[in-house]
mmCIF file of the N, C-alpha and C atoms, coordinates in Angstrom:
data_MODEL
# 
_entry.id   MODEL 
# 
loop_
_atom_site.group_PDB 
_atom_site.id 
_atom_site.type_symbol 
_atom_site.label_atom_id 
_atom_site.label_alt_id 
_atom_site.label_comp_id 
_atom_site.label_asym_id 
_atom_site.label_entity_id 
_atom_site.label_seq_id 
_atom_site.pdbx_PDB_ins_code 
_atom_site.Cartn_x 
_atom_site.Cartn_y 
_atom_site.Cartn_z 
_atom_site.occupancy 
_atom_site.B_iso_or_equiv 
_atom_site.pdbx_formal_charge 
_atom_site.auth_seq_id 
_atom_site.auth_comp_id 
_atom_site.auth_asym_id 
_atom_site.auth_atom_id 
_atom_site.pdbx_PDB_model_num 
ATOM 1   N N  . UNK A 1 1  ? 11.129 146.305 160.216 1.00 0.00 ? 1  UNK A N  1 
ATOM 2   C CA . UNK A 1 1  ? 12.173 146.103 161.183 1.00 0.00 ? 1  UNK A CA 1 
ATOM 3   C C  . UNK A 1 1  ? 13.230 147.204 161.076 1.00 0.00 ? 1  UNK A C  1 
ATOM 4   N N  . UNK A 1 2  ? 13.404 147.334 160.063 1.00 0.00 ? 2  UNK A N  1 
ATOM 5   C CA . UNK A 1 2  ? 14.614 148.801 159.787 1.00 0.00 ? 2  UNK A CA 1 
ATOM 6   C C  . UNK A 1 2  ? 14.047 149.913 160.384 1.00 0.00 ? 2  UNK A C  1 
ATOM 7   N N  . UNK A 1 3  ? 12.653 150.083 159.847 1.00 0.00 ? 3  UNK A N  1 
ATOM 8   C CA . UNK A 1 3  ? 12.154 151.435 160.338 1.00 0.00 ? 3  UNK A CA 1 
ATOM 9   C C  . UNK A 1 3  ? 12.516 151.707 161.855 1.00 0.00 ? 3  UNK A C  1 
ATOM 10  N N  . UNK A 1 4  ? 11.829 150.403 162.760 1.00 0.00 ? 4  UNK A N  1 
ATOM 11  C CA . UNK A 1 4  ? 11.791 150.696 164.030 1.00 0.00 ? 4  UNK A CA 1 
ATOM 12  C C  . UNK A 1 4  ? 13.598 151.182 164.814 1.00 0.00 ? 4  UNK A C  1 
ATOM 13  N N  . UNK A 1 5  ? 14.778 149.999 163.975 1.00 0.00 ? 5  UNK A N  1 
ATOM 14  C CA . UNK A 1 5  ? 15.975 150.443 164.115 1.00 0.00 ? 5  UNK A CA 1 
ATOM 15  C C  . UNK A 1 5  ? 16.226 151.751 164.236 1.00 0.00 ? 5  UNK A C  1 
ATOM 16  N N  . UNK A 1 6  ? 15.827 152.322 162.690 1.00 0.00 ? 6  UNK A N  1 
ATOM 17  C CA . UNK A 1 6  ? 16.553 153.436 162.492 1.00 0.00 ? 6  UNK A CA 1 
ATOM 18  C C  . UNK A 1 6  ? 16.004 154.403 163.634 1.00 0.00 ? 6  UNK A C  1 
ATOM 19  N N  . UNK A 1 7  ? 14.484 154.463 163.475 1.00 0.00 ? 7  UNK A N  1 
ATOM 20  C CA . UNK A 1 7  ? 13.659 155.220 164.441 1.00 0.00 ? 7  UNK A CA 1 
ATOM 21  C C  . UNK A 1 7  ? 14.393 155.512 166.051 1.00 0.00 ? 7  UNK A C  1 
ATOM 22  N N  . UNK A 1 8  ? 14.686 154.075 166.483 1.00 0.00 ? 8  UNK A N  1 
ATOM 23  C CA . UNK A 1 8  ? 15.568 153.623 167.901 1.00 0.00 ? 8  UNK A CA 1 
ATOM 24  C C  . UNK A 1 8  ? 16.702 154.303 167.895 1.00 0.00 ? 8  UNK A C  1 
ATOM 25  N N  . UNK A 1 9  ? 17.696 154.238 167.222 1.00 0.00 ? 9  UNK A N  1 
ATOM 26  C CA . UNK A 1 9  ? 18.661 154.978 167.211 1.00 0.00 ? 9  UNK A CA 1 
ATOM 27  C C  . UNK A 1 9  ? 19.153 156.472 166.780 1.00 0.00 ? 9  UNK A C  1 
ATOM 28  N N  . UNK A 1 10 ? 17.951 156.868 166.192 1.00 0.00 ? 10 UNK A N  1 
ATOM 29  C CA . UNK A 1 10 ? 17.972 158.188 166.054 1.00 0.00 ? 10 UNK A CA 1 
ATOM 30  C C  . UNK A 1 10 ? 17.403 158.901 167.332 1.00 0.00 ? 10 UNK A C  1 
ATOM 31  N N  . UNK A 1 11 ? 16.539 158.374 168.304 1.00 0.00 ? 11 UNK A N  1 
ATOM 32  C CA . UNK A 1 11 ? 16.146 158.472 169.537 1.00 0.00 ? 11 UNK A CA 1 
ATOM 33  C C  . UNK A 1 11 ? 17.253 158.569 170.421 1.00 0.00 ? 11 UNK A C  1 
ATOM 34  N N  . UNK A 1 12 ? 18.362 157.641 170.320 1.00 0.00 ? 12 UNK A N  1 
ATOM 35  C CA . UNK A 1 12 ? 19.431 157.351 171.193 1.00 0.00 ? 12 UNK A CA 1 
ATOM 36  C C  . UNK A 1 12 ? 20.200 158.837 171.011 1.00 0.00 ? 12 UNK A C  1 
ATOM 37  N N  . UNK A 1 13 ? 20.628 159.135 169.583 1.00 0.00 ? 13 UNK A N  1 
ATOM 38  C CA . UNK A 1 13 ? 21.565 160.422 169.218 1.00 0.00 ? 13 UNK A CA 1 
ATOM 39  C C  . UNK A 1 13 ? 20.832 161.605 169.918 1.00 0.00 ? 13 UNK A C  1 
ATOM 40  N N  . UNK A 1 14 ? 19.109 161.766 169.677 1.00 0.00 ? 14 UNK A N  1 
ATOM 41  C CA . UNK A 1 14 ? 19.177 162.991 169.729 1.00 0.00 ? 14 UNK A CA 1 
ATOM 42  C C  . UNK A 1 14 ? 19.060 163.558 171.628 1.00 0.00 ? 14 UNK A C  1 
ATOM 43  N N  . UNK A 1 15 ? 19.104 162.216 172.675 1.00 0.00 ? 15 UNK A N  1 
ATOM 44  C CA . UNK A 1 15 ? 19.421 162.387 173.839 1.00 0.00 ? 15 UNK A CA 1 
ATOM 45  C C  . UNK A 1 15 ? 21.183 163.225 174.004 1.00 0.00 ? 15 UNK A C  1 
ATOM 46  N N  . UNK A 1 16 ? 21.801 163.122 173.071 1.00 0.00 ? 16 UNK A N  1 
ATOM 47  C CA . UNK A 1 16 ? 22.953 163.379 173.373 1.00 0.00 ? 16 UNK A CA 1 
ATOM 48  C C  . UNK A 1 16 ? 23.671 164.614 172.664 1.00 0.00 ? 16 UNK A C  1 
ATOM 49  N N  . UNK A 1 17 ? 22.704 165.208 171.478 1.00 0.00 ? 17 UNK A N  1 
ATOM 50  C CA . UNK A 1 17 ? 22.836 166.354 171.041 1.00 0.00 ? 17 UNK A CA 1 
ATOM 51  C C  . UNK A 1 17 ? 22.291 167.500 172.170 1.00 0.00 ? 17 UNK A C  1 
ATOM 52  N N  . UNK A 1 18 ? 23.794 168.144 172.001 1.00 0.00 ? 18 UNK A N  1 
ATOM 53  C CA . UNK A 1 18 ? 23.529 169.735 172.733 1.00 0.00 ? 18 UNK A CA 1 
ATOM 54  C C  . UNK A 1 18 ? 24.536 169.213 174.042 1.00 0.00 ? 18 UNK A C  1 
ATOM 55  N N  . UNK A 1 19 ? 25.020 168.160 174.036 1.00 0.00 ? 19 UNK A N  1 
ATOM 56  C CA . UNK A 1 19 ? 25.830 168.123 175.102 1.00 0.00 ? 19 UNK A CA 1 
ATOM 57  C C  . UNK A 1 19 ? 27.183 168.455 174.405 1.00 0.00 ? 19 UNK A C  1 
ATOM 58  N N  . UNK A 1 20 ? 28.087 169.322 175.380 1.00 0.00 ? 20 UNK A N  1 
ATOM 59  C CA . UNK A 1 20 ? 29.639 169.489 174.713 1.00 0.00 ? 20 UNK A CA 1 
ATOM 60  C C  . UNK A 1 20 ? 30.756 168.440 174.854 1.00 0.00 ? 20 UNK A C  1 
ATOM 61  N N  . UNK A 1 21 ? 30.329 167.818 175.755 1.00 0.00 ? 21 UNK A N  1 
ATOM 62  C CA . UNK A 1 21 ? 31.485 166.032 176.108 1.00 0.00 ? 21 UNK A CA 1 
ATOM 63  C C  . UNK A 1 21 ? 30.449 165.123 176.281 1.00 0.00 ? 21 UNK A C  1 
ATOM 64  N N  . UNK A 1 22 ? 30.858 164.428 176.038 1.00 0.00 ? 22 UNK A N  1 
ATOM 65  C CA . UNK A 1 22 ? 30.394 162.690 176.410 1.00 0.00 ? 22 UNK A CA 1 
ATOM 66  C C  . UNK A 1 22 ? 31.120 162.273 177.571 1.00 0.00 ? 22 UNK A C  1 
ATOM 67  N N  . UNK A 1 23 ? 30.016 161.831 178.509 1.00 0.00 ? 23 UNK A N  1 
ATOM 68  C CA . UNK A 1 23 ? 30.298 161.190 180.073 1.00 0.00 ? 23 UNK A CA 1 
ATOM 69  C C  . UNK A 1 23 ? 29.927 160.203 180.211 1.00 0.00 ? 23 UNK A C  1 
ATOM 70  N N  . UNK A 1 24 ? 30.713 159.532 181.190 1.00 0.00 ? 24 UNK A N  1 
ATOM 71  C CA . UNK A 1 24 ? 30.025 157.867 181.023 1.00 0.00 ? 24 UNK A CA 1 
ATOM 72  C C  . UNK A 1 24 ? 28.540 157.881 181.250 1.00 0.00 ? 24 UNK A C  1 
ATOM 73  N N  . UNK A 1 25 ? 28.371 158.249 181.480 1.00 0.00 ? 25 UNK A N  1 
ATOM 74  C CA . UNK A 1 25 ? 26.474 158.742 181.866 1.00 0.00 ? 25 UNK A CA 1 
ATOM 75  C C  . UNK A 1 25 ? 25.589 158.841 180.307 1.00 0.00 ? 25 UNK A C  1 
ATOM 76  N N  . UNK A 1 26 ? 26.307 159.949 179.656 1.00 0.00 ? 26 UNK A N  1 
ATOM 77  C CA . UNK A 1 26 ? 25.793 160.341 178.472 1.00 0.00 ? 26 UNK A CA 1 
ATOM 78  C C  . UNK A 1 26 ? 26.324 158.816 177.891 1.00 0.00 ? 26 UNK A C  1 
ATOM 79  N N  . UNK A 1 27 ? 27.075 158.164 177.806 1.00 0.00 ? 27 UNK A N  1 
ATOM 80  C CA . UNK A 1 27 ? 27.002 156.869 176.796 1.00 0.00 ? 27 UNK A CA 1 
ATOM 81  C C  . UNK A 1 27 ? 26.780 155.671 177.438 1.00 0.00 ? 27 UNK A C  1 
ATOM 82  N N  . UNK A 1 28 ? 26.591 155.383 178.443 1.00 0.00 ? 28 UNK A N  1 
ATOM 83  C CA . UNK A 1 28 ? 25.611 154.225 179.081 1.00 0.00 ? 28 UNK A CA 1 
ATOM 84  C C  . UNK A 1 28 ? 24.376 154.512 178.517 1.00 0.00 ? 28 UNK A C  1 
ATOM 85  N N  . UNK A 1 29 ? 23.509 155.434 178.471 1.00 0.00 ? 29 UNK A N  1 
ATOM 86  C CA . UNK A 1 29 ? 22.167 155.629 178.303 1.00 0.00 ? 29 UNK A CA 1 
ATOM 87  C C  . UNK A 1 29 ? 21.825 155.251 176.966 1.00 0.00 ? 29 UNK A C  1 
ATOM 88  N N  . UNK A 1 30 ? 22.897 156.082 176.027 1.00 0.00 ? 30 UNK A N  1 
ATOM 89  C CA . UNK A 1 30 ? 22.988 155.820 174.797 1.00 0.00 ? 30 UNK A CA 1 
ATOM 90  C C  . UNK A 1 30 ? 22.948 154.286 174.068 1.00 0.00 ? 30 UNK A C  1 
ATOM 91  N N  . UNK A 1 31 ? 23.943 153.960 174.432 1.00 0.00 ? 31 UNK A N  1 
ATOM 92  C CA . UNK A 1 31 ? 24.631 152.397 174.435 1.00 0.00 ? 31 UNK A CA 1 
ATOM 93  C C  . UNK A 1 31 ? 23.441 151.559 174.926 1.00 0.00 ? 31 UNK A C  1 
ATOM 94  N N  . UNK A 1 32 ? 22.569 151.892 175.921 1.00 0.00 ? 32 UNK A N  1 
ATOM 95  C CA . UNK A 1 32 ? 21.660 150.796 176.348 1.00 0.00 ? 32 UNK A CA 1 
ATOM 96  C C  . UNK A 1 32 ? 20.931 150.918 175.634 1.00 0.00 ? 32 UNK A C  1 
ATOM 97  N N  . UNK A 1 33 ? 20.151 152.442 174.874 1.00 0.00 ? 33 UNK A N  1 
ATOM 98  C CA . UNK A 1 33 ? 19.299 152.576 173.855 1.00 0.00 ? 33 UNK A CA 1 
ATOM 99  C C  . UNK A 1 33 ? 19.764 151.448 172.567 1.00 0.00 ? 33 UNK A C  1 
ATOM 100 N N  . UNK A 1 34 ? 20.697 151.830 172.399 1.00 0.00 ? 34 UNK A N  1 
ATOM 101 C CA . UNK A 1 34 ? 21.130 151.181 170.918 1.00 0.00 ? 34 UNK A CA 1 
ATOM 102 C C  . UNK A 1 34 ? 21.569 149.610 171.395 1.00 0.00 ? 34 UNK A C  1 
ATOM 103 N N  . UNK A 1 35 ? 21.737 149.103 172.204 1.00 0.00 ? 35 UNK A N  1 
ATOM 104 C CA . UNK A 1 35 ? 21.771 148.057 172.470 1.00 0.00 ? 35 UNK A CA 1 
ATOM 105 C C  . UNK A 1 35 ? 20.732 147.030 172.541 1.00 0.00 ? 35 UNK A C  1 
ATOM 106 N N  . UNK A 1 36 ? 19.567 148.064 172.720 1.00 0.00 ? 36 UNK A N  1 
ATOM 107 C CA . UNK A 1 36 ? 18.063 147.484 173.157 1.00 0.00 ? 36 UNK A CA 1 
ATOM 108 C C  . UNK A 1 36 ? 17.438 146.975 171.589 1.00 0.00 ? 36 UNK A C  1 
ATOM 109 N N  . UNK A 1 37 ? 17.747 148.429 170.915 1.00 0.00 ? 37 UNK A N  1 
ATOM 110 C CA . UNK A 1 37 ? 17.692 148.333 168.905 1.00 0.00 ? 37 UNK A CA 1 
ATOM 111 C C  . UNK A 1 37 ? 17.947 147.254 168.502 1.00 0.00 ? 37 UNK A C  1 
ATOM 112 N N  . UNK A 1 38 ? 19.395 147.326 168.706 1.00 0.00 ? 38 UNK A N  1 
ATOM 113 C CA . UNK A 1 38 ? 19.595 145.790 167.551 1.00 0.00 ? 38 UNK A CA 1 
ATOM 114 C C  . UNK A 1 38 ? 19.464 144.899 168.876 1.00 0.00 ? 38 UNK A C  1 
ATOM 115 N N  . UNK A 1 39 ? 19.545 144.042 169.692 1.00 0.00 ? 39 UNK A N  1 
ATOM 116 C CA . UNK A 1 39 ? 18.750 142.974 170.053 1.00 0.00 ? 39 UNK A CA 1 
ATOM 117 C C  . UNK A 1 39 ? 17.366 142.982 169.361 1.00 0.00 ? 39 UNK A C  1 
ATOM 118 N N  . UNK A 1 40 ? 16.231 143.975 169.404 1.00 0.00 ? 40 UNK A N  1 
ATOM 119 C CA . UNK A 1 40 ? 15.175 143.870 168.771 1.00 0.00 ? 40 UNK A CA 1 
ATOM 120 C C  . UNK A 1 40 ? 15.022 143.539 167.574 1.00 0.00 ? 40 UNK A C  1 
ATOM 121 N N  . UNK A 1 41 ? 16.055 143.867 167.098 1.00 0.00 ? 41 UNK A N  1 
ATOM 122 C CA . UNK A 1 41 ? 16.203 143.662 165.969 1.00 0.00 ? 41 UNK A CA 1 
ATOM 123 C C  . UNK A 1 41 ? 17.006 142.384 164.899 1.00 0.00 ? 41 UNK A C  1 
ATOM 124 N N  . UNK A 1 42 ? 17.122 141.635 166.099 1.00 0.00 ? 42 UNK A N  1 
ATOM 125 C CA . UNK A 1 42 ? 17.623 140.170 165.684 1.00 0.00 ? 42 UNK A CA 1 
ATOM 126 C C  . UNK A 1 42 ? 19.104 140.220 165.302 1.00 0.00 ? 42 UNK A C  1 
ATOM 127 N N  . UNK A 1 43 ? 20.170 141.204 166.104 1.00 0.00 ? 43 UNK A N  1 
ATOM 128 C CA . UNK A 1 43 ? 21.399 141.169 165.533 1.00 0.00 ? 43 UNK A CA 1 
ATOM 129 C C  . UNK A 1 43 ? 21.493 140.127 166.831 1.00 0.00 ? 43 UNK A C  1 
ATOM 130 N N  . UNK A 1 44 ? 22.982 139.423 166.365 1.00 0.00 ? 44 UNK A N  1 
ATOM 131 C CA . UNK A 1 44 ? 23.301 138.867 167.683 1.00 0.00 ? 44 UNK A CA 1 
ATOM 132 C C  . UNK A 1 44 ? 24.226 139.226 169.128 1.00 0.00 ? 44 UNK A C  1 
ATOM 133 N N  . UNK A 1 45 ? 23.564 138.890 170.088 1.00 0.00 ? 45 UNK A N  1 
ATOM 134 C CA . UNK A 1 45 ? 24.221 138.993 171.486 1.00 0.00 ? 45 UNK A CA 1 
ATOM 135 C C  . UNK A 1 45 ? 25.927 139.231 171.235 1.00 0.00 ? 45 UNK A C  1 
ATOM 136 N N  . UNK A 1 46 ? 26.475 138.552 171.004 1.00 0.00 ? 46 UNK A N  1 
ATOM 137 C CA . UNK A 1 46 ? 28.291 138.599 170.482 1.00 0.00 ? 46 UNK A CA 1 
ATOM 138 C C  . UNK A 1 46 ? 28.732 140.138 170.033 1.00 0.00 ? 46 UNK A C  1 
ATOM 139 N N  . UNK A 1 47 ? 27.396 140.432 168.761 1.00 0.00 ? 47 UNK A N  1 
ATOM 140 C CA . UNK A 1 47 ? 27.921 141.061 167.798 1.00 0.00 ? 47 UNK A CA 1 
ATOM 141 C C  . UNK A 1 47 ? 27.287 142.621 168.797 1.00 0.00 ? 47 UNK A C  1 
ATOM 142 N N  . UNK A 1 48 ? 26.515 142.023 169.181 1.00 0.00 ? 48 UNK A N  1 
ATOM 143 C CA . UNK A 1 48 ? 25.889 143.522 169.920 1.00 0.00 ? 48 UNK A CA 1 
ATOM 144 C C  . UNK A 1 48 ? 26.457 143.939 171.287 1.00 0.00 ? 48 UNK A C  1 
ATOM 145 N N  . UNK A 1 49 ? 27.645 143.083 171.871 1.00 0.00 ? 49 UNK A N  1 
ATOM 146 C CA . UNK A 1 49 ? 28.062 143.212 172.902 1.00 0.00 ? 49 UNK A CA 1 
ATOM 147 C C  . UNK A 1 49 ? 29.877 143.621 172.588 1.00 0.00 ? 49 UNK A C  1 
ATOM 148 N N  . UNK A 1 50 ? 30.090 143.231 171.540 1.00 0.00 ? 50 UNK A N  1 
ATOM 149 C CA . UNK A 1 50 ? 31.659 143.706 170.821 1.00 0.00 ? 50 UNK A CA 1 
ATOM 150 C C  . UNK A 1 50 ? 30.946 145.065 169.947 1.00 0.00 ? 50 UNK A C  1 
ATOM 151 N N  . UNK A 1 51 ? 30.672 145.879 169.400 1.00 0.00 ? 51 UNK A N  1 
ATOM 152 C CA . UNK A 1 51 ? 30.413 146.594 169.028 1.00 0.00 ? 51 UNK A CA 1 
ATOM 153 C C  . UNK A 1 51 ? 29.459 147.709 170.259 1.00 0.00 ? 51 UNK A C  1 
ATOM 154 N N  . UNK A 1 52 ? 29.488 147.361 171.045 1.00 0.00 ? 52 UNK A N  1 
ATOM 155 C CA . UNK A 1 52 ? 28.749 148.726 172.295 1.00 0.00 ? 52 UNK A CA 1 
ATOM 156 C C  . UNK A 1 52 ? 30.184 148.462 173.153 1.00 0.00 ? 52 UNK A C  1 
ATOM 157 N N  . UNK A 1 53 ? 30.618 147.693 173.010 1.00 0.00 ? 53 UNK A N  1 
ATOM 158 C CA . UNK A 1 53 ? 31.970 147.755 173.839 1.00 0.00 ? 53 UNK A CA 1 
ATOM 159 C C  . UNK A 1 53 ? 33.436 148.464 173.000 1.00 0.00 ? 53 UNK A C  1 
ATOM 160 N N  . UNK A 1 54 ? 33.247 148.860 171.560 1.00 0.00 ? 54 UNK A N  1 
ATOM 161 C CA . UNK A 1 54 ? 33.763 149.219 171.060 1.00 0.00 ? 54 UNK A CA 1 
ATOM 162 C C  . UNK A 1 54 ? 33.600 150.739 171.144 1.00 0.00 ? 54 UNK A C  1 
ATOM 163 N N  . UNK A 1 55 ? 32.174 151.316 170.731 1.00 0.00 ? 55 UNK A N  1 
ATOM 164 C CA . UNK A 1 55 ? 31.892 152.375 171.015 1.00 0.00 ? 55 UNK A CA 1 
ATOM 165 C C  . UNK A 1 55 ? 32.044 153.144 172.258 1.00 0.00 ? 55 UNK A C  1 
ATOM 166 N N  . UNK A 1 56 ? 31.789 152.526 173.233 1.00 0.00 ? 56 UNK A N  1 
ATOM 167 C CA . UNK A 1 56 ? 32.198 152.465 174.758 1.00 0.00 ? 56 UNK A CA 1 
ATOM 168 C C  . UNK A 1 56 ? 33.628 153.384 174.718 1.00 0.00 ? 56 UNK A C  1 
ATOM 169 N N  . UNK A 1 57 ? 34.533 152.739 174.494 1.00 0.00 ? 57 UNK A N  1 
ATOM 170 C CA . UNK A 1 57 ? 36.115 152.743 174.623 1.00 0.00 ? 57 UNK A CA 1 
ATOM 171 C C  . UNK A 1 57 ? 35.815 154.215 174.042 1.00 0.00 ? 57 UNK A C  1 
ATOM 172 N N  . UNK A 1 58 ? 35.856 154.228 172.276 1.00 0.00 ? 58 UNK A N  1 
ATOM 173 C CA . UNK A 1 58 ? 36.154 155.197 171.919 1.00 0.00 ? 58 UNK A CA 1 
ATOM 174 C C  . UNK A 1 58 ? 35.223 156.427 172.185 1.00 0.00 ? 58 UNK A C  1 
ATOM 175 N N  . UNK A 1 59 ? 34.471 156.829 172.531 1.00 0.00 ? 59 UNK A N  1 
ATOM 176 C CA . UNK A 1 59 ? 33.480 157.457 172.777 1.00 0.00 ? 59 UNK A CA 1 
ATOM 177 C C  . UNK A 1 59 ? 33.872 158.396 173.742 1.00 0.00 ? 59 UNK A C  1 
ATOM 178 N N  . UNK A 1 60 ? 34.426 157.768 174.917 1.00 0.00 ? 60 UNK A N  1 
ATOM 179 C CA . UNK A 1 60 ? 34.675 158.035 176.341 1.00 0.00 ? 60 UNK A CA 1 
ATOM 180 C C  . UNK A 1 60 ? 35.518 159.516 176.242 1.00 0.00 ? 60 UNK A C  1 
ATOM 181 N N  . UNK A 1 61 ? 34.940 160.957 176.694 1.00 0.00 ? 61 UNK A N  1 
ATOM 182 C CA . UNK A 1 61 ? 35.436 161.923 177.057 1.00 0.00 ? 61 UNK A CA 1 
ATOM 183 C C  . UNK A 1 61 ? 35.582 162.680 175.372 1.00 0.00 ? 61 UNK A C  1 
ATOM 184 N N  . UNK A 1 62 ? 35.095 161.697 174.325 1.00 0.00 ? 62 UNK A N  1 
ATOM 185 C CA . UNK A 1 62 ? 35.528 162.832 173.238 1.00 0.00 ? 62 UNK A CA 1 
ATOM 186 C C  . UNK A 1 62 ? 34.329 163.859 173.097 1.00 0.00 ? 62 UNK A C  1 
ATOM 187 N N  . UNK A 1 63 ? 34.795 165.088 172.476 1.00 0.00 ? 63 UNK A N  1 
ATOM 188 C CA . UNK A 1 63 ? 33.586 166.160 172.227 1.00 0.00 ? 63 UNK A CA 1 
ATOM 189 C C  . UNK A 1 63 ? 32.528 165.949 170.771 1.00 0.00 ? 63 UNK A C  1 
ATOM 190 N N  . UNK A 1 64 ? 31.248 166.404 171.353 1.00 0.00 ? 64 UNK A N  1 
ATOM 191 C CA . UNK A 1 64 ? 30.651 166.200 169.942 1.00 0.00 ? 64 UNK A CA 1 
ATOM 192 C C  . UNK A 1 64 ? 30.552 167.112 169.758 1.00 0.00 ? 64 UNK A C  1 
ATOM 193 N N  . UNK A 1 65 ? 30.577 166.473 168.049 1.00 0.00 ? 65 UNK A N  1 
ATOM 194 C CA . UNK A 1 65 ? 30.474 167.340 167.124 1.00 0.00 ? 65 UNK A CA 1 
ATOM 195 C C  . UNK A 1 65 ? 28.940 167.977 166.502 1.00 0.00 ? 65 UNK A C  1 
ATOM 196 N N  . UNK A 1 66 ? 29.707 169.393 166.555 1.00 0.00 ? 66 UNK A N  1 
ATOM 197 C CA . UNK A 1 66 ? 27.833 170.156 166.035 1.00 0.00 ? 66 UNK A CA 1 
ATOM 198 C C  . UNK A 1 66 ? 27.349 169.720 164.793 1.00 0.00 ? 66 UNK A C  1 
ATOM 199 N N  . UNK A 1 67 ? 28.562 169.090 163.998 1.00 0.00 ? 67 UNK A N  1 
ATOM 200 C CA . UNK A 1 67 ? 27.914 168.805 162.576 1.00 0.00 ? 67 UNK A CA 1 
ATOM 201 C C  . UNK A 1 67 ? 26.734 167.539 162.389 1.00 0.00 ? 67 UNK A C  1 
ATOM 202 N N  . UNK A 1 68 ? 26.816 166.884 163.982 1.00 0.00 ? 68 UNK A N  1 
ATOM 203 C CA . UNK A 1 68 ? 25.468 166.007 163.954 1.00 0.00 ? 68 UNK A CA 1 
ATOM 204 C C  . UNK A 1 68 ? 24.379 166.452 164.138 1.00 0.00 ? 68 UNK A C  1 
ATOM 205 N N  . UNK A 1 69 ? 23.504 165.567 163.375 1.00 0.00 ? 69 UNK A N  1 
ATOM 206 C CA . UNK A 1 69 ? 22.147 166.278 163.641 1.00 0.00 ? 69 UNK A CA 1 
ATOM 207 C C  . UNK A 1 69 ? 21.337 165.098 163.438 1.00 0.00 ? 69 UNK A C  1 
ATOM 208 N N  . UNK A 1 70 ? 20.849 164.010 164.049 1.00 0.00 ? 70 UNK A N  1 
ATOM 209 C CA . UNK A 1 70 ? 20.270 163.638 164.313 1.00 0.00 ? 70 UNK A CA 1 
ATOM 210 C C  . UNK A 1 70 ? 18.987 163.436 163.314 1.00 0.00 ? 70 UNK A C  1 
ATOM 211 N N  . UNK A 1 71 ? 18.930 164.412 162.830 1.00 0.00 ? 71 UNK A N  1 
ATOM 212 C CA . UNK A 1 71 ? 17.856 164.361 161.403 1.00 0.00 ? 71 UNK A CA 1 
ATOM 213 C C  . UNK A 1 71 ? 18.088 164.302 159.957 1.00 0.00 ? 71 UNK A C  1 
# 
């Protein structure tokens, strides 16, 4: 079950490496990826809907950083 997590969400990041801002576009896609993860993954609805709504907020218009890497 972890594997497939981690696997899922490292999928989600590396859609979004090489972009210089985050647009609501770039983190809807994201957010639905990782949203899809942990539901699969037996977190709960509450916890998976306050935490993508958290990321959401802060996320919005900041620049990424090159020091991610996805691997």
């Amino acid at each position: 079950m972890f594997d497939n997590l981690s696997d899922r969400l490292s999928r989600s990041f590396k859609k979004i490496t090489g972009k210089a801002r985050l647009n609501h576009e770039n983190i809807k896609e994201a957010l639905s990826d990782v949203r899809k993860a942990l539901l699969e993954a037996d977190v709960a609805l509450p916890v998976v809907k306050e935490f993508t709504g958290q990321v959401r907020k802060r996320a919005q218009g900041q620049e990424v950083s090159r020091a991610l890497n996805p691997g």
